[in-house]
C-alpha positions in Angstrom: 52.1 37.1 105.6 55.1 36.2 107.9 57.1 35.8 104.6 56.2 38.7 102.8 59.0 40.9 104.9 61.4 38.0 103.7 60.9 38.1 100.3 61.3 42.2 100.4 64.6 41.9 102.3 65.8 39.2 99.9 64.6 41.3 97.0 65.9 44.6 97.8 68.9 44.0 100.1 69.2 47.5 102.7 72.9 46.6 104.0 75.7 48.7 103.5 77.1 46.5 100.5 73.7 47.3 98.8 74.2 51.1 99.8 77.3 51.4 98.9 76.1 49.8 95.3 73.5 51.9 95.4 75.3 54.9 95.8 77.9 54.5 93.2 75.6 53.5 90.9 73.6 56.9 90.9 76.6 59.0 91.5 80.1 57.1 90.3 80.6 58.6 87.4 80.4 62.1 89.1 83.3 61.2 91.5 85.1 59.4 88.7 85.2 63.0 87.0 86.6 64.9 89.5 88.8 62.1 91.3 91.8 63.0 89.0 91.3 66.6 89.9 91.2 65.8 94.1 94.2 63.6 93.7 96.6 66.3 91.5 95.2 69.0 94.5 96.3 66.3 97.4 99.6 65.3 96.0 100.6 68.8 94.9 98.7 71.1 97.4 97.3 69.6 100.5 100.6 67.8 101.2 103.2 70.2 101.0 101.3 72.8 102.7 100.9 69.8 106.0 104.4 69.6 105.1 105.3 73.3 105.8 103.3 73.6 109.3 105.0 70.4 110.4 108.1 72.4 109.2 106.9 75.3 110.8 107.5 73.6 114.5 110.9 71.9 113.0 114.7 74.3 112.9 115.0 73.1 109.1 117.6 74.4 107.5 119.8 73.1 104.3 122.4 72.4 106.5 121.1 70.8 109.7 119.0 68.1 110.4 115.2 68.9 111.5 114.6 69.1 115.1 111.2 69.9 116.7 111.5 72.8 118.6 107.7 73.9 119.1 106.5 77.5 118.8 110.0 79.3 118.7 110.3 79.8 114.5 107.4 81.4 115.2 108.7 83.9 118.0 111.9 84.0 115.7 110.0 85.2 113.2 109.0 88.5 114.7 112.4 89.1 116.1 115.7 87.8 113.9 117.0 90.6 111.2 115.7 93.4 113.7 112.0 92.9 113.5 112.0 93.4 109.4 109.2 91.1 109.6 107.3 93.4 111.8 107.7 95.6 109.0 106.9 94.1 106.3 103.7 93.5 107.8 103.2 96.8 108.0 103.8 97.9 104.6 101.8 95.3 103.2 99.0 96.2 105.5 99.5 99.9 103.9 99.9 98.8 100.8 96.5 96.5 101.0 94.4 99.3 102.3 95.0 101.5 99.9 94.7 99.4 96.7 91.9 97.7 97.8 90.0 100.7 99.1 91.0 102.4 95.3 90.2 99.0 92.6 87.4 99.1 94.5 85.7 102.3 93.9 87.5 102.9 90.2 85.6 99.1 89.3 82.4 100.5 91.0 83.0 103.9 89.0 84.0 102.1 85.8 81.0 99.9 86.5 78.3 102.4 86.6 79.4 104.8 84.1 79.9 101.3 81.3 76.1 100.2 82.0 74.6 103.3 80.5 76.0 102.6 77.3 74.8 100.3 74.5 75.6 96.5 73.8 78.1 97.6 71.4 80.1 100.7 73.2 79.5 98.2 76.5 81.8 95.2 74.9 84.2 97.4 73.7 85.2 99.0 76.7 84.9 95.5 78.9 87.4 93.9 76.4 89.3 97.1 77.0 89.5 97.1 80.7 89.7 93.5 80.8 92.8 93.3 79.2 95.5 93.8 82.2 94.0 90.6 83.4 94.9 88.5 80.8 98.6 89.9 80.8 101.0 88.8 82.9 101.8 90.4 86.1 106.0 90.4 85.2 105.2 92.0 81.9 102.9 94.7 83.6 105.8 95.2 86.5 108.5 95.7 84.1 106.5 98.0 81.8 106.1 100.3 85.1 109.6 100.0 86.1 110.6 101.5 82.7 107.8 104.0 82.7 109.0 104.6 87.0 113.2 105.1 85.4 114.3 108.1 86.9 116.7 108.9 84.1 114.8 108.3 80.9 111.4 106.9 82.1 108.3 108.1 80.8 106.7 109.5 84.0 109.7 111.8 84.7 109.8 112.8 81.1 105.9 113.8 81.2 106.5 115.8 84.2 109.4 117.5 83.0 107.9 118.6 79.9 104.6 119.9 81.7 105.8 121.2 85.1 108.9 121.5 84.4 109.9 118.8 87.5 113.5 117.7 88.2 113.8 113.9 87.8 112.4 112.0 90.6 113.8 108.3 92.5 110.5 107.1 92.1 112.1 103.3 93.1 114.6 104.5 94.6 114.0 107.0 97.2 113.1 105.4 100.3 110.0 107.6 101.2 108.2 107.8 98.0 109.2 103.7 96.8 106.2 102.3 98.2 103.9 104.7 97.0 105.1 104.3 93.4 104.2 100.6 93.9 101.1 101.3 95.1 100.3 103.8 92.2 101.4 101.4 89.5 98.6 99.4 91.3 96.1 101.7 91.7 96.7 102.9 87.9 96.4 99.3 86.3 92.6 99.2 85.8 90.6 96.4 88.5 89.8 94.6 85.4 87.5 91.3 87.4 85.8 94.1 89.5 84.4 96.1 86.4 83.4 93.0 84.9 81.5 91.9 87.8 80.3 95.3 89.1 79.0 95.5 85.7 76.8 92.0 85.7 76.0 92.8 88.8 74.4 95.9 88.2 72.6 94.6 85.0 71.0 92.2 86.6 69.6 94.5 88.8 65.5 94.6 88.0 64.8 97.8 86.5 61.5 98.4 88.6 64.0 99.4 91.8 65.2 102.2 90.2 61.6 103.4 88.9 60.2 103.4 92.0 63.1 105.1 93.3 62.5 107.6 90.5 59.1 108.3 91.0 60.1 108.7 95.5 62.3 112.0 94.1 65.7 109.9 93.9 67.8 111.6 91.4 70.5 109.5 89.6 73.3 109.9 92.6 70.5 108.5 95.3 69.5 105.6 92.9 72.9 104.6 92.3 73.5 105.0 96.3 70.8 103.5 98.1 69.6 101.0 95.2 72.4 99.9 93.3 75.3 99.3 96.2 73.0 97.9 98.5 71.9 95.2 95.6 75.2 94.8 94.9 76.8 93.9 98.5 77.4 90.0 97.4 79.9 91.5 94.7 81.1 93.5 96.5 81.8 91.3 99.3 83.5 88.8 97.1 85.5 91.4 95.3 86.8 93.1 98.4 88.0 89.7 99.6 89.6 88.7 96.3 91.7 91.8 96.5 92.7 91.6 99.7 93.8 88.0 99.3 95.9 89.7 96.3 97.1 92.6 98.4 98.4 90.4 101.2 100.1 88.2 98.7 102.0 90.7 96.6 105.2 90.1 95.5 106.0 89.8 91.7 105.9 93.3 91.2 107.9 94.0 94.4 110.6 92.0 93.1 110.5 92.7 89.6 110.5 96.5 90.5 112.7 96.9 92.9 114.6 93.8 93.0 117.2 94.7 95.5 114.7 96.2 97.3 115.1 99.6 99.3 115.7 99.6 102.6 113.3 97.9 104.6 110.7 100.2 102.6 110.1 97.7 100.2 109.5 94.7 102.1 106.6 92.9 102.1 105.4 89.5 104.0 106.4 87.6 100.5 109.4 89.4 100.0 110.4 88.3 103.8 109.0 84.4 103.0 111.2 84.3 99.8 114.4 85.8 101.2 114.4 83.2 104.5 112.9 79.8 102.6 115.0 80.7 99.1 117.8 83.0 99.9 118.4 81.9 103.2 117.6 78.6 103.2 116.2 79.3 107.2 112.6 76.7 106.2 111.5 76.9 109.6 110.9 80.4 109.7 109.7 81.2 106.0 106.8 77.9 107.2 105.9 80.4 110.2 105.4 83.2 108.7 103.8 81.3 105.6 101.6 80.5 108.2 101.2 84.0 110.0 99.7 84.7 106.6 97.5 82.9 106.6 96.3 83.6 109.6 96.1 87.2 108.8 94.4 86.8 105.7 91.5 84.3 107.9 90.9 87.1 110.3 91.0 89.8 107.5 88.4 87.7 105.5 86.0 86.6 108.5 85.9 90.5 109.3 84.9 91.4 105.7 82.1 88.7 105.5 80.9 89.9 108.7 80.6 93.2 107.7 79.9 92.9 104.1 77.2 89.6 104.1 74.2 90.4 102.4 70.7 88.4 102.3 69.0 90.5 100.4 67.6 88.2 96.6 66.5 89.6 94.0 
């Protein structure tokens, strides 16, 4: 009997060699698989954004050597070129509010009025809406700045012929140039969030809404206290996708109004490209690379507090 525990341990070996056998045996060919992906992600993501926040501390600059100097690209941030940074994150705040708030409810709009129809009518007008998402961002940006030209642009034209309007600056005028952006945005249809709104809402069990129906609810309540509460995960996911978006806007800035206007047009990007590119001051475009992010953290940790759902169906 004394040899029995032995012959077991001889038999089926419980060190970590054997573990680690073990292990690799039942789940190497998983790692194998993704292993090229992790190491393309660590050479050409995870390192050069270390890189930056060590080169956030560091005055790096094409000319000058690195030297560590702490926390003050950060504070430099906020205040060289008379606090443009300051405002840049304040237009982008204004511009993220407002196109979120709008792809939002046209997607949930969109949504809801798509799921009536049949299979047919349905596919047509996803692949319809869907489209500006599979079209590149430059091409829709310069399509808007020709449609946004104040001399022979097809907005002014429109309104000129209608109302009878004198030619507007649309990117040019200082007080109006962010809103056109925004409009372009607002007006180039949220084509993920009617997709998803959309299988969200379909897979919605259609007992909800009869006993909602036979309570007195009328179409409006079902869709109101049924279909968005059902629908919070989405919605949650969608409203942090756009953000992320919003925050990070700049091909359209620059295509549109590639001088930019003022300080109107600046945006947090706009500010990052003109220091680490145009400048060549790394230092501070790494800070406020980083400020970024930090905003966009606190902005998401917000939304999934607010938004988090556990209802199942």
């Amino acid at each position: 009997m004394s040899d029995l525990p032995v012959a077991r341990s001889a038999v089926h070996p419980v060190g970590p060699t054997a573990k680690v056998k073990r292990f690799l045996k039942e789940h190497g060919w998983s790692y194998a698989f993704i292993i090229p992906s992790m190491i393309t992600f660590i050479i050409f993501t995870l390192i050069p954004v270390l890189w930056a926040l060590v080169i956030s501390f560091q005055e790096s600059d094409i000319v000058t050597s690195s030297k560590w100097i702490g926390f003050k690209n950060y504070v430099n941030a906020f205040t060289t070129d008379n606090g443009v940074f300051v405002q840049s994150i304040i237009n982008t705040l204004y511009y993220t509010i407002l196109t979120v708030v709008a792809n939002i409810f046209i997607a949930l709009v969109l949504a809801a009025l798509i799921q009536g129809r049949n299979k047919y009518a349905k596919t047509v007008f996803l692949a319809a809406f869907y489209l500006p998402a599979v079209t590149s961002a430059v091409i829709i940006a310069i399509t808007w700045k020709w449609i946004y030209n104040s001399e022979y642009g097809f907005l002014n034209y429109l309104l000129g012929v209608l109302f009878h309007i004198q030619p507007i600056r649309w990117l040019s005028d200082p007080n109006i140039v962010l809103n056109s952006i925004v409009l372009s945005t607002i007006l180039t249809v949220p084509a993920t969030g009617v997709v998803l709104f959309n299988a969200a809402m379909g897979s919605i069990p259609p007992d909800y809404y009869e006993a909602a129906r036979l309570d007195g609810a009328g179409p409006i309540q079902c869709w109101w206290h049924v279909t968005l509460p059902l629908i919070r995960s989405t919605t949650l996911y969608l409203v942090v996708l756009y953000t992320i978006a919003s925050f990070e806007v700049f091909e359209k800035v620059f295509i549109m109004v590639p001088s930019g206007v003022g300080n109107s047009t600046q945006v947090i990007v706009t500010q990052i490209y003109e220091n680490g590119f145009q400048q060549f001051r790394y230092g501070i475009a790494s800070a406020q690379a980083f400020i970024l992010f930090l905003m966009i953290a606190v902005v998401a940790v917000v939304q999934f507090r607010l938004l988090k759902s556990d209802v199942e169906y």
